[in-house]
C-alpha positions as semicolon CSV with decimal commas, in nm:
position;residue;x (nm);y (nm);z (nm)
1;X;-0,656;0,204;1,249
2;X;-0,585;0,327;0,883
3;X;-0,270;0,479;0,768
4;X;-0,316;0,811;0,647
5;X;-0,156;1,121;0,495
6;X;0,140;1,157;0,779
7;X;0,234;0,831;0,678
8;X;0,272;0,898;0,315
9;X;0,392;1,242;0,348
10;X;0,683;1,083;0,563
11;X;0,775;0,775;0,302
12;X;1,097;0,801;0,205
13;X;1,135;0,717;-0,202
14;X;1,521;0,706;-0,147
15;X;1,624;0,455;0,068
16;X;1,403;0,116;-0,063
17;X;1,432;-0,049;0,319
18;X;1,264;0,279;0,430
19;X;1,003;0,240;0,135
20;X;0,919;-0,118;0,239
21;X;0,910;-0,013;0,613
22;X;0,662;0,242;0,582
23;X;0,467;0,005;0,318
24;X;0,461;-0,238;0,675
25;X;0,308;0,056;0,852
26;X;0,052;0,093;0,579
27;X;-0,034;-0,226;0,546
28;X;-0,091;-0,326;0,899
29;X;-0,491;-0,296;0,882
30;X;-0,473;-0,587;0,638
31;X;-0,188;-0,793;0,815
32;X;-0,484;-0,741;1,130
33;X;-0,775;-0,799;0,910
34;X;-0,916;-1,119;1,090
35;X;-0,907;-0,918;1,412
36;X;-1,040;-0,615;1,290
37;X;-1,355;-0,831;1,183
38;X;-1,365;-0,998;1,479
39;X;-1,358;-0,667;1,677
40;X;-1,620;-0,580;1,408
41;X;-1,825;-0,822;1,292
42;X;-2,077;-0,938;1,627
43;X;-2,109;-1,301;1,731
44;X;-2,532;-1,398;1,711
45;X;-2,551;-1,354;2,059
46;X;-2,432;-0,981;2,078
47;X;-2,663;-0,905;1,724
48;X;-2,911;-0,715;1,877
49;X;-2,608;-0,475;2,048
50;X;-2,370;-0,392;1,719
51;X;-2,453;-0,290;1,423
52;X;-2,307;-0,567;1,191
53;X;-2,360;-0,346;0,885
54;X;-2,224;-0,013;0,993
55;X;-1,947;-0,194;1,148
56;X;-1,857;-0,359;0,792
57;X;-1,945;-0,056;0,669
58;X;-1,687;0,154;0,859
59;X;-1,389;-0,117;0,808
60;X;-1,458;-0,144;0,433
61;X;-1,412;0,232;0,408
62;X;-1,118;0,217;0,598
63;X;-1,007;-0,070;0,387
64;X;-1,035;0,155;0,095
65;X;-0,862;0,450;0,271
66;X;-0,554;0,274;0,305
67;X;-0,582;0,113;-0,058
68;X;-0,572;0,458;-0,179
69;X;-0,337;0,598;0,045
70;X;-0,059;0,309;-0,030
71;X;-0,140;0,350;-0,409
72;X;-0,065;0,720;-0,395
73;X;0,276;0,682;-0,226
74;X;0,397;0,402;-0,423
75;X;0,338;0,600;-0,730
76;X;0,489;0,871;-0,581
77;X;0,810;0,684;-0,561
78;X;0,785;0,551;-0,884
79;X;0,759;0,879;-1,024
80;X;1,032;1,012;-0,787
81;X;1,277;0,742;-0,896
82;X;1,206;0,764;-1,231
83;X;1,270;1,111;-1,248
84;X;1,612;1,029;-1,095
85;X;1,661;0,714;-1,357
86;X;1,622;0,972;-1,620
87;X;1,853;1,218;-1,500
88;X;2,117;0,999;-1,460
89;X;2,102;0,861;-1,826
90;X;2,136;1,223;-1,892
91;X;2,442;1,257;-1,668
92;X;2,593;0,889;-1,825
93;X;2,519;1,039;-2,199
94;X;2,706;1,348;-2,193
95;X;3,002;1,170;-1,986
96;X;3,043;0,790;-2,095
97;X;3,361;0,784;-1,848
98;X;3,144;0,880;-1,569
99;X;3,151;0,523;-1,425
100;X;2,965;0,662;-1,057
101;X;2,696;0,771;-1,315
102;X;2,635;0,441;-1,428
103;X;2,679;0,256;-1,094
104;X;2,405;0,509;-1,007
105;X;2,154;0,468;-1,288
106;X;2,184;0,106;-1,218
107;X;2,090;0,147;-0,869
108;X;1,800;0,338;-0,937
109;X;1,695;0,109;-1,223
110;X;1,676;-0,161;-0,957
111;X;1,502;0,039;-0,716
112;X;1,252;0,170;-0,986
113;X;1,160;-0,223;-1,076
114;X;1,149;-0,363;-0,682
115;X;0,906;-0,047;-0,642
116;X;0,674;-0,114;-0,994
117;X;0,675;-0,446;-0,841
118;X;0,523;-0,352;-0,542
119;X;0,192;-0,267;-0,720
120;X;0,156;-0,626;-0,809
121;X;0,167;-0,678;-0,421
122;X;-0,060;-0,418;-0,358
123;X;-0,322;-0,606;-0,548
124;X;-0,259;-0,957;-0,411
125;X;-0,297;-0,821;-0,086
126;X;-0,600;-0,651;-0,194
127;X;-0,745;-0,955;-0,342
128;X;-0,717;-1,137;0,013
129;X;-0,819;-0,882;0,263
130;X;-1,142;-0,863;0,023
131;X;-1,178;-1,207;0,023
132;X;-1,144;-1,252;0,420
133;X;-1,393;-0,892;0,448
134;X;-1,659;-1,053;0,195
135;X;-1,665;-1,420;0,361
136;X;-1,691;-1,247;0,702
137;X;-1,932;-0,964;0,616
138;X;-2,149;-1,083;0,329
139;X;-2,466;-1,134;0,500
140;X;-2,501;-0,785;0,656
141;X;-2,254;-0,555;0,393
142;X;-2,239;-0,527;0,008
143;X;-1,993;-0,313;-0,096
144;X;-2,092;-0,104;-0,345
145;X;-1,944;-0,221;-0,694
């Protein structure tokens, strides 16, 4: 169920809508994290059968998979864009006329902030898939801290 490196190698930094899609497809182990843990996490009567704690065990780790992965390709676009804010201040500095220039850089300066912003999401969602793992998981998991 996690997202891995195909996903991230295929994000597109250039297009935000394409960004945010493939940030959907990353994040769809946490948008499914009640039924993950109900796949997961066995009812008393089927104890003896599943392994509560390697099952835990096995989502957190894929929890944290995806965590990293969508932390490596939002950066990656951050740096990306970046890269492309600064080269367009370069192109707007030695042209002042060049009004595509700055209809470009200010563009990209919007992209660059939607995309910083999207580490602040990162972490709320974080914060709640932990919170949902932890209540559901507690008594046979403790994630290492």
């Amino acid at each position: 169920m996690a997202a891995g490196g195909s996903e991230l190698s295929q994000m597109s930094c250039e297009d935000f809508r394409e960004f945010k899609e493939a940030l959907k497809v990353l994040r769809l182990l946490d948008d499914k994290i009640i039924y993950e843990l109900n796949k997961s996490v066995p009812t008393a009567s089927f104890a003896g059968e599943i392994s509560a704690k390697q099952k835990c065990n096995e989502l957190y780790n894929e929890l944290l998979t995806a965590y990293q992965t969508r932390d490596q390709a939002i950066k990656k676009c951050i740096n990306t864009v970046n890269e492309n804010v600064q080269q367009l201040r370069k192109r707007k500095e030695k042209n002042q006329d060049d009004i595509q220039a700055m209809k470009d850089l200010g563009k990209e300066q919007t992209k660059l902030r939607l995309m910083r912003s999207e580490l602040s999401v990162e972490e709320v969602i974080k914060q709640r898939t932990l919170k949902v793992f932890n209540e559901r998981c507690w008594k046979s998991f403790k994630p290492p801290q």
